[in-house]
C-alpha atoms as an extended CHARMM CRD file, in Angstrom:
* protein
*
       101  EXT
         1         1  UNK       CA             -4.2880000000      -10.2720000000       10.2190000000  PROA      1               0.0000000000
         2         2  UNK       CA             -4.8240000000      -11.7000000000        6.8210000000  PROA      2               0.0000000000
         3         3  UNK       CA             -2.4970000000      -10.9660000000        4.0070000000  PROA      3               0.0000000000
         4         4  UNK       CA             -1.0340000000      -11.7970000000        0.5130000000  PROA      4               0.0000000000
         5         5  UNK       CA              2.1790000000      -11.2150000000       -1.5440000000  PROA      5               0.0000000000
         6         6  UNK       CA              2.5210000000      -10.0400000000       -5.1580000000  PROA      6               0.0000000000
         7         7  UNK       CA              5.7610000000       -9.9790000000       -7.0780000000  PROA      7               0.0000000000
         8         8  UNK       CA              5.9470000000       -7.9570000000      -10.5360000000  PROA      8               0.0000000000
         9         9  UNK       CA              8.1410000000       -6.4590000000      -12.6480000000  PROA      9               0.0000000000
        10        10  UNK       CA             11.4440000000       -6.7960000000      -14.4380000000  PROA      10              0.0000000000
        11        11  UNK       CA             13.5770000000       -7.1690000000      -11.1300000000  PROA      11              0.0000000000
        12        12  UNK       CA             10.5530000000       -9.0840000000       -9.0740000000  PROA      12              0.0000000000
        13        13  UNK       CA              9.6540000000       -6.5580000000       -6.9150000000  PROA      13              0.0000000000
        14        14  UNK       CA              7.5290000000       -7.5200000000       -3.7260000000  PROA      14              0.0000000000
        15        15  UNK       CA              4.1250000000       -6.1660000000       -2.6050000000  PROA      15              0.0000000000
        16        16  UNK       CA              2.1770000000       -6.7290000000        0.0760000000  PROA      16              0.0000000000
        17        17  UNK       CA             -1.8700000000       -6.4600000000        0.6770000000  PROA      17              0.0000000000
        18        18  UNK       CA             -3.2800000000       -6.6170000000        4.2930000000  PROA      18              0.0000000000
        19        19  UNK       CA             -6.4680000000       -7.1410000000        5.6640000000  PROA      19              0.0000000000
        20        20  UNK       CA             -6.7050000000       -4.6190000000        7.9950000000  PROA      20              0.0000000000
        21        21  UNK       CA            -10.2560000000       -4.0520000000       10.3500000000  PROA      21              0.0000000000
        22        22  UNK       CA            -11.2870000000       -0.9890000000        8.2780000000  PROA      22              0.0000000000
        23        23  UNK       CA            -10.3890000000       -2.4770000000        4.7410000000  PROA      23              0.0000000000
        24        24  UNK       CA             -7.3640000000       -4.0030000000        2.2420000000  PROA      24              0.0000000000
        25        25  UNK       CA             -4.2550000000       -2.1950000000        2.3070000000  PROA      25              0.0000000000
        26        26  UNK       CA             -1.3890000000       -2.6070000000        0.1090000000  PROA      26              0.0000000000
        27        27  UNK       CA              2.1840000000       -1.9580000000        0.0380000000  PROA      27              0.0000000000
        28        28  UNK       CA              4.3480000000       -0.7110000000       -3.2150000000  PROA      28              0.0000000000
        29        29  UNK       CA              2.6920000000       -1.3740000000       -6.8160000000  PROA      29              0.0000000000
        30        30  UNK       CA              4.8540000000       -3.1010000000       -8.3470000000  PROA      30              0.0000000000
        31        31  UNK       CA              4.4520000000       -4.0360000000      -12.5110000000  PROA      31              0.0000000000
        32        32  UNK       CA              1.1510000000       -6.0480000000      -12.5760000000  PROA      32              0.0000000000
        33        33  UNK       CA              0.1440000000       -5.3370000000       -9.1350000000  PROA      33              0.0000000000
        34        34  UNK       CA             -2.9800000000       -3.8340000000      -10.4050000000  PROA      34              0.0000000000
        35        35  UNK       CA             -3.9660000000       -6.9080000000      -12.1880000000  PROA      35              0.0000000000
        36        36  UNK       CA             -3.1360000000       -8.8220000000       -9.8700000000  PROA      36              0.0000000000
        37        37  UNK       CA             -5.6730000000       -6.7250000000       -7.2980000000  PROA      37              0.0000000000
        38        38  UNK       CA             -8.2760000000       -6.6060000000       -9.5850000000  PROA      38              0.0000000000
        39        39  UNK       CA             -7.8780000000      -10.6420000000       -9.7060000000  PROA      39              0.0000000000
        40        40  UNK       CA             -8.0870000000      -10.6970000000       -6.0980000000  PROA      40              0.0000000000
        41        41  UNK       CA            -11.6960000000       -9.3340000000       -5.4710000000  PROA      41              0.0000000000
        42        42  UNK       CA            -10.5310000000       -6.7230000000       -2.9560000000  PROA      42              0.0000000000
        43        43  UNK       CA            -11.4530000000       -3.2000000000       -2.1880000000  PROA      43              0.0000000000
        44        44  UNK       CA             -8.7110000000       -1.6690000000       -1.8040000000  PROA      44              0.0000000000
        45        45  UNK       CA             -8.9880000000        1.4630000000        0.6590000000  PROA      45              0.0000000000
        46        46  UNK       CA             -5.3840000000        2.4010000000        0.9390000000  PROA      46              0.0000000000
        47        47  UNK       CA             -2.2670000000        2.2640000000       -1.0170000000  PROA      47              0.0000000000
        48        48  UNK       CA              1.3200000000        2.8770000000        0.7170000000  PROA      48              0.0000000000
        49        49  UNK       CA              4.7900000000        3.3900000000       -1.1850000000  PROA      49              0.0000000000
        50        50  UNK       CA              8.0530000000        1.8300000000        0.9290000000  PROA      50              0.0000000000
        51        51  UNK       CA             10.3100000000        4.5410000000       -0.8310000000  PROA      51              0.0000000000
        52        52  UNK       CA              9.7650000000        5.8500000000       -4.6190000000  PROA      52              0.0000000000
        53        53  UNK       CA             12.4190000000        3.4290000000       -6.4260000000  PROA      53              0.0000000000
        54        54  UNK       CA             11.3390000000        3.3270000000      -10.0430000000  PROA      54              0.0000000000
        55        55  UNK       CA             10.6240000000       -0.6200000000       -9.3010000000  PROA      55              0.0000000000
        56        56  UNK       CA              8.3680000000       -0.0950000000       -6.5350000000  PROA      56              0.0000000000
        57        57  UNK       CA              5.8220000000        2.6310000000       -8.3270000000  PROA      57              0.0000000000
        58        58  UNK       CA              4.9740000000        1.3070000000      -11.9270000000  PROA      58              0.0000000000
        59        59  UNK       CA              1.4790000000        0.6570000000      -11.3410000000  PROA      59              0.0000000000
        60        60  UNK       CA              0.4340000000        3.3360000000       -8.5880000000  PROA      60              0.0000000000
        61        61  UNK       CA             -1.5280000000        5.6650000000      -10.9970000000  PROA      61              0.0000000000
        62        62  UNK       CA             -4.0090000000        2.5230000000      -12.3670000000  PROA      62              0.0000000000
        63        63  UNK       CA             -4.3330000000        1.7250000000       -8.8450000000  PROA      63              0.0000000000
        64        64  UNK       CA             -5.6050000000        4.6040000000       -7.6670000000  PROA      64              0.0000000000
        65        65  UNK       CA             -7.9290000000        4.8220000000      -10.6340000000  PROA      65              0.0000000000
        66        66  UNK       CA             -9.3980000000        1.4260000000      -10.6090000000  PROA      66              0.0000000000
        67        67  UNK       CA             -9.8700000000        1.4670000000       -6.8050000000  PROA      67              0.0000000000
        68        68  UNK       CA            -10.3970000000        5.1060000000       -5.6900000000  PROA      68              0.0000000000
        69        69  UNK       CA             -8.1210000000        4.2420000000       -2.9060000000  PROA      69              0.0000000000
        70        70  UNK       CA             -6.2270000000        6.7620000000       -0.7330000000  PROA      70              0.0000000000
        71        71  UNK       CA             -2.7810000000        7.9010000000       -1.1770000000  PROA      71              0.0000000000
        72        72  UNK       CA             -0.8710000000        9.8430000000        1.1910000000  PROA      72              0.0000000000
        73        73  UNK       CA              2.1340000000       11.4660000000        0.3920000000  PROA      73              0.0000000000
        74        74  UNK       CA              3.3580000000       10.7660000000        4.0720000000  PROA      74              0.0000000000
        75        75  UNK       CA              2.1700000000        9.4860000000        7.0330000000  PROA      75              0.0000000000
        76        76  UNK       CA              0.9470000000       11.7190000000        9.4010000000  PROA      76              0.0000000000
        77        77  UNK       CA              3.4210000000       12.1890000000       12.8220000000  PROA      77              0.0000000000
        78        78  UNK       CA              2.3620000000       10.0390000000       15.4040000000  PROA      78              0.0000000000
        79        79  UNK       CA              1.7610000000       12.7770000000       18.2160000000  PROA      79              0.0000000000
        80        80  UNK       CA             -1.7350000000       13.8680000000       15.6950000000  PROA      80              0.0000000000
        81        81  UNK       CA             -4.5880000000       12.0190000000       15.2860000000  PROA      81              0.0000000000
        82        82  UNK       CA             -7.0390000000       13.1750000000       12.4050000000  PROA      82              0.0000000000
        83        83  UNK       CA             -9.5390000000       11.0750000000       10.3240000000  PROA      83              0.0000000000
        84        84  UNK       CA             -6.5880000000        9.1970000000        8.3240000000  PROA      84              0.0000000000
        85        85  UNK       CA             -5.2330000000        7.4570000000       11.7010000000  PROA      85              0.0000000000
        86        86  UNK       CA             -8.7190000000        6.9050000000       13.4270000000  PROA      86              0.0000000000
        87        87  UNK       CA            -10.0730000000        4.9870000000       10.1270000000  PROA      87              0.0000000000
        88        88  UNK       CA             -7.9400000000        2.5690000000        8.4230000000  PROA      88              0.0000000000
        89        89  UNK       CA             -4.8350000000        2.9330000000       10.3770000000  PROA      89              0.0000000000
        90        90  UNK       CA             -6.1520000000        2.7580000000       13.1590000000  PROA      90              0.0000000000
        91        91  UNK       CA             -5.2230000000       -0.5230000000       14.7070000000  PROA      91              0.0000000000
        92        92  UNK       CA             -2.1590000000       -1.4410000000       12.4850000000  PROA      92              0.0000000000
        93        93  UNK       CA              1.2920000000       -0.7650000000       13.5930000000  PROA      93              0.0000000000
        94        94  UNK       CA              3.8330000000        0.7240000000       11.0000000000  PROA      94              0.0000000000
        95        95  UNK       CA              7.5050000000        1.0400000000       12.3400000000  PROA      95              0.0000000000
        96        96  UNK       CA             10.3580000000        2.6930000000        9.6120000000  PROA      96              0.0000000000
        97        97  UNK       CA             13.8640000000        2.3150000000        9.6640000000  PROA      97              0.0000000000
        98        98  UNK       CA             16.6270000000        4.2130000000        8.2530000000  PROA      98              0.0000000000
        99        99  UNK       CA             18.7840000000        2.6840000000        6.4140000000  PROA      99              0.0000000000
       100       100  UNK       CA             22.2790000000        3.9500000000        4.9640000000  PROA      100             0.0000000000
       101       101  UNK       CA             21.9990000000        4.3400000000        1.2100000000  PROA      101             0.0000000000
């Protein structure tokens, strides 16, 4: 699996873009991210937020603009499959934690 790193904003806030088989996913949208994208050739076909910290958004609306990309506001359960798992997500493994605070 291919993929790159991006850090932007005042408090250098990572994001991360995967190849994935169906298309380029990417992870938080940092400050500049979309730049950054758009320098990268890419079509983007999903965009995923971490958690909604202020530092990890900034750029999420001129992402999905630019790109068209999808946008979930969750993931679906894992017990349900529908057309969201069986495209892009459909061989890539997400695992969350919880973490205290």
């Amino acid at each position: 699996m291919t993929y790159e790193t991006f850090c932007g904003g005042i408090f250098e806030t990572n994001c991360y873009l995967l190849g994935a088989p169906d298309g380029w996913v990417l992870f938080d949208a940092p400050d500049g991210a979309c730049d950054w994208l758009a320098s990268q050739n890419v079509d983007l076909k999903l965009l995923l937020l971490t958690h909604g910290h202020f530092d990890h958004i900034p750029d999420v609306a001129k992402i999905k603009r630019l790109f068209k990309c999808q946008l979930p506001n969750r993931l679906p359960p894992p017990n349900r499959t529908n057309d969201f798992q069986s495209g892009i997500l459909s061989q890539l493994r997400i695992s969350t934690r919880n973490r205290a605070g």
